[in-house]
N, CA, C and O of each residue as an XYZ file, in Angstrom:
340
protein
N       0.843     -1.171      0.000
C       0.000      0.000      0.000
C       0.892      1.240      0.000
O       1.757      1.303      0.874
N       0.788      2.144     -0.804
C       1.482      3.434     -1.089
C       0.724      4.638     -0.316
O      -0.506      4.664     -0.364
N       1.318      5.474      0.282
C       0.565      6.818      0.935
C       1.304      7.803      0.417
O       2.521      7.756      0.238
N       0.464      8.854      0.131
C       1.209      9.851     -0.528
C       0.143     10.949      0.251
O      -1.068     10.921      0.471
N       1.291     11.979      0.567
C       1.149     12.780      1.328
C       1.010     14.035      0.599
O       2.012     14.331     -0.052
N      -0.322     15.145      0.512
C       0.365     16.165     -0.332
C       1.054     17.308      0.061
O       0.445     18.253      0.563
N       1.750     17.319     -0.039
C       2.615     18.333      0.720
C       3.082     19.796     -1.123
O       3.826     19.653     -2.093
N       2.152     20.951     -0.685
C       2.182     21.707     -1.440
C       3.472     22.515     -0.658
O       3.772     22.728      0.516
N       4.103     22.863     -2.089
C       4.598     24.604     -1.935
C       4.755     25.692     -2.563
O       4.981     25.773     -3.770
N       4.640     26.682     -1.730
C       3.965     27.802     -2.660
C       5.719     28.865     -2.882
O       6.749     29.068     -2.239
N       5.323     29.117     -3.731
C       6.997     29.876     -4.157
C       6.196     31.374     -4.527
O       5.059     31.540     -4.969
N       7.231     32.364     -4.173
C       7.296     33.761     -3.913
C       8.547     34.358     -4.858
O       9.580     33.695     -4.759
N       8.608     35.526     -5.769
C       9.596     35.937     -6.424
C       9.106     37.125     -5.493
O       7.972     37.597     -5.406
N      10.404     37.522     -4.740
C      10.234     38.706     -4.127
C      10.414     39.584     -4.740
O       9.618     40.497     -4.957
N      12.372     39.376     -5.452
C      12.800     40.854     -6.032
C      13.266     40.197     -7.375
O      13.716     39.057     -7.256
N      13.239     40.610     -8.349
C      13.793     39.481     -9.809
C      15.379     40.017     -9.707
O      15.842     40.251    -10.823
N      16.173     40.224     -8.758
C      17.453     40.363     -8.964
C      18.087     40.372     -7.180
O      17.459     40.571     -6.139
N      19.489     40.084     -7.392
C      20.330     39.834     -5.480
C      20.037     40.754     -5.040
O      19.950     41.716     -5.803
N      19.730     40.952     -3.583
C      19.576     42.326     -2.830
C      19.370     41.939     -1.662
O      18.230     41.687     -1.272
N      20.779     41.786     -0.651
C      20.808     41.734      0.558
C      19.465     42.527      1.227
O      18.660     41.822      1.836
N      19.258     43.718      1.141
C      18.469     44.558      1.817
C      17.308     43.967      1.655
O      16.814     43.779      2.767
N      16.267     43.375      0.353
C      15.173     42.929      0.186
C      15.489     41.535      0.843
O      14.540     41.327      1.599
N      15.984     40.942      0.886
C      16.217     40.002      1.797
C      16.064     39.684      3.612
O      15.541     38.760      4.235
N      16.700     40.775      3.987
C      16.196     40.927      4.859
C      14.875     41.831      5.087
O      14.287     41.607      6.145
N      14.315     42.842      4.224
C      12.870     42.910      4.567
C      11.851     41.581      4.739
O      10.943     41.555      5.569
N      12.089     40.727      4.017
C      11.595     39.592      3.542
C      11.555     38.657      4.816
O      10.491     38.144      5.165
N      12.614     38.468      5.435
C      12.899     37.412      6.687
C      11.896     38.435      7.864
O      10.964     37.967      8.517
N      12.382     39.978      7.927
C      12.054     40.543      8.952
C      10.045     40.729      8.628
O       9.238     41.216      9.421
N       9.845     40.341      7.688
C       8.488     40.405      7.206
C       7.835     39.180      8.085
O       7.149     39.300      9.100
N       8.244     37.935      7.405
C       8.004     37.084      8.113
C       7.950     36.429      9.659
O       7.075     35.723     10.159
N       9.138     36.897     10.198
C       9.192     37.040     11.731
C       8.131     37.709     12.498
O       7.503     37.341     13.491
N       8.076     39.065     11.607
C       6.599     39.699     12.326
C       5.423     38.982     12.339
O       4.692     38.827     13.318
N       5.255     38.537     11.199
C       3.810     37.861     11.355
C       3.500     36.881     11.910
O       2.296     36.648     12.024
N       4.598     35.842     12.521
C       4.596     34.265     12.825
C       5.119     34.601     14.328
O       6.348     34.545     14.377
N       4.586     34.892     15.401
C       5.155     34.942     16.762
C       5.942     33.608     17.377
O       7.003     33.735     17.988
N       5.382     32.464     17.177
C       5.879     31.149     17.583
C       6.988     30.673     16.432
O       7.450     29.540     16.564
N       7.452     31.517     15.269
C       8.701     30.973     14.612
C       9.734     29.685     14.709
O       9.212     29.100     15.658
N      10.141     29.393     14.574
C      11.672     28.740     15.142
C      12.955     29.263     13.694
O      12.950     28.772     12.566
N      13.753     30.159     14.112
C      14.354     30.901     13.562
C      15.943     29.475     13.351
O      16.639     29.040     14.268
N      16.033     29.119     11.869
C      17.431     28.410     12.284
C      18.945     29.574     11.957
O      18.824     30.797     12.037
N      19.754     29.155     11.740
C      21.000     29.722     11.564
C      21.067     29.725      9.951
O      20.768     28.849      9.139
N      21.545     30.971      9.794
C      21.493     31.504      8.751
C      22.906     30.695      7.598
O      24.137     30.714      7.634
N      21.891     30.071      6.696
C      23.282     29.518      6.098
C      23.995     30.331      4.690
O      23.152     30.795      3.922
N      25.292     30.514      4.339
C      25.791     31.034      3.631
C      26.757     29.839      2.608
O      27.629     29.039      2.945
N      26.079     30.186      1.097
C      26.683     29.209      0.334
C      28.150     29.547     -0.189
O      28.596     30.512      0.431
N      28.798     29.183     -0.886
C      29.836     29.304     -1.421
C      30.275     30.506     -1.910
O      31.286     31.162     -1.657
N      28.625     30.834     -3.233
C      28.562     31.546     -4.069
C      28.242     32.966     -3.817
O      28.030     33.846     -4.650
N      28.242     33.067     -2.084
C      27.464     34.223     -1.491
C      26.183     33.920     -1.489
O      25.902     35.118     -1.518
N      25.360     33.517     -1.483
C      24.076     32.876     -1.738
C      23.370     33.268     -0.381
O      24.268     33.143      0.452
N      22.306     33.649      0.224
C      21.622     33.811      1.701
C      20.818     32.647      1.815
O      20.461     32.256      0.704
N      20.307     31.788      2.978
C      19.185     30.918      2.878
C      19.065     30.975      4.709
O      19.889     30.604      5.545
N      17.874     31.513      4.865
C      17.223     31.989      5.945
C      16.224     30.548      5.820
O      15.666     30.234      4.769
N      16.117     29.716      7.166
C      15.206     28.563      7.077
C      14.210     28.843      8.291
O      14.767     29.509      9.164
N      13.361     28.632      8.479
C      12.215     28.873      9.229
C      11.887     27.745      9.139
O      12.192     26.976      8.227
N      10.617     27.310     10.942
C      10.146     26.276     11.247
C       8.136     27.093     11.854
O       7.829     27.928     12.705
N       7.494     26.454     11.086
C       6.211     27.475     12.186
C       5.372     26.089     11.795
O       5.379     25.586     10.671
N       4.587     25.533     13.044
C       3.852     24.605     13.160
C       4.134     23.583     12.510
O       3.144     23.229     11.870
N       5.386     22.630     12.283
C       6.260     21.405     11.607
C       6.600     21.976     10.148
O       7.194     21.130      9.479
N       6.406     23.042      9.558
C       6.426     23.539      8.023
C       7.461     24.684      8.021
O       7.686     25.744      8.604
N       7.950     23.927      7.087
C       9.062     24.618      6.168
C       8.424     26.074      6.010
O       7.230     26.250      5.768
N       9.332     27.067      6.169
C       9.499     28.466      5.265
C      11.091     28.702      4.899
O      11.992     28.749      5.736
N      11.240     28.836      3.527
C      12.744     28.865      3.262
C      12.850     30.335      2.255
O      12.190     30.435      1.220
N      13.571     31.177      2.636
C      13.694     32.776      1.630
C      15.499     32.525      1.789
O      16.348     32.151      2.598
N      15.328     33.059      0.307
C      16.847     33.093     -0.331
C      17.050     34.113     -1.220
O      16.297     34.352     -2.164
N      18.357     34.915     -0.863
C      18.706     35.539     -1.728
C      20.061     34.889     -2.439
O      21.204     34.999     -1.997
N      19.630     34.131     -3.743
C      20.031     33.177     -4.689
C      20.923     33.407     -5.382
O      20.615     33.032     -6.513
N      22.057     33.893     -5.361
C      23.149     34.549     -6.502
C      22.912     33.356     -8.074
O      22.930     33.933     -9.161
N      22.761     32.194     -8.079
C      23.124     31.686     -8.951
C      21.472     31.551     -9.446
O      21.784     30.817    -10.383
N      20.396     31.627     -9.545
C      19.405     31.798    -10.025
C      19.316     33.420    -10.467
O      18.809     33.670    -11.561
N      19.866     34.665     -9.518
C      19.664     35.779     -9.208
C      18.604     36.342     -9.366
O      18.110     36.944    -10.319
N      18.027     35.944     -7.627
C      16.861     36.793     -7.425
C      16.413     36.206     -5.903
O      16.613     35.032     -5.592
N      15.822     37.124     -5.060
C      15.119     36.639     -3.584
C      13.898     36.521     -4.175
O      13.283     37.164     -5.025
N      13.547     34.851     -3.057
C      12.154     34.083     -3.593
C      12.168     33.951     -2.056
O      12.973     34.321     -1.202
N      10.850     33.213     -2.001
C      10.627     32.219     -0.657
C      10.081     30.881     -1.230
O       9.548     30.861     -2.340
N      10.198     29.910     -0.569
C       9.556     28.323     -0.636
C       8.979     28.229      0.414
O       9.792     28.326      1.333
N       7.621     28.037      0.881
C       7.526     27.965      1.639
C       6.064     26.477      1.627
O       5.168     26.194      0.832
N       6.449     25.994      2.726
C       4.530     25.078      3.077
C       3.881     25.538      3.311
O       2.865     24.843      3.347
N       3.621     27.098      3.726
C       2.611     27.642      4.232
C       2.173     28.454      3.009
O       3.020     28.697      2.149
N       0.838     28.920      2.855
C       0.298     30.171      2.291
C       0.742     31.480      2.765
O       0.316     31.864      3.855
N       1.539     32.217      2.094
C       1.920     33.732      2.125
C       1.384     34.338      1.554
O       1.876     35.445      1.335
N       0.196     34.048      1.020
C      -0.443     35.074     -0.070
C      -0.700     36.318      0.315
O      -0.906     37.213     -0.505
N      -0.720     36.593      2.224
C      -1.637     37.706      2.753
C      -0.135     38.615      2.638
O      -0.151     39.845      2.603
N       0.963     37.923      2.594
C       2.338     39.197      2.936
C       2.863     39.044      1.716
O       3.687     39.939      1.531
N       2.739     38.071      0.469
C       3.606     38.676     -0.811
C       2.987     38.798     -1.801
O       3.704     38.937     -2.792
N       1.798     38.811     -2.007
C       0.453     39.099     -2.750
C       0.242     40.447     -3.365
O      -0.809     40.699     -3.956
């Protein structure tokens, strides 16, 4: 027997190009709205790359400012429609 779980995610183009600063509006956006967060450690790729990971009720929120795509997005499990809409 197979279970398949649906696990949606909704993707966000914040800024269509790198920008530390929109980046952090973006994280500091999110923090405001989610009081119970779980904030992880901010990881830094090779390429300079940002990836801010978030935990709110077992679900992923992931915002990146992406050098090698170039551009801040979010991935997230949750619906953001009300803050990037």
């Amino acid at each position: 027997m197979i279970f398949m779980l649906d696990k949606r995610i909704y993707d966000y183009t914040i800024f269509p190009n790198n920008s530390p600063q929109k980046f952090d509006e973006c994280c500091k956006k999110i923090e405001k709205e989610f009081s119970d967060l779980h904030k992880n450690k901010l990881l830094i790729d090779v390429d300079g790359s940002l990836i801010q990971t978030y935990k709110y009720n077992g679900k992923d929120i992931d915002v990146y400012d992406d050098y090698d795509v170039g551009a801040v997005y979010v991935k997230s499990e949750i619906d953001l429609d009300n803050l990037f809409k």
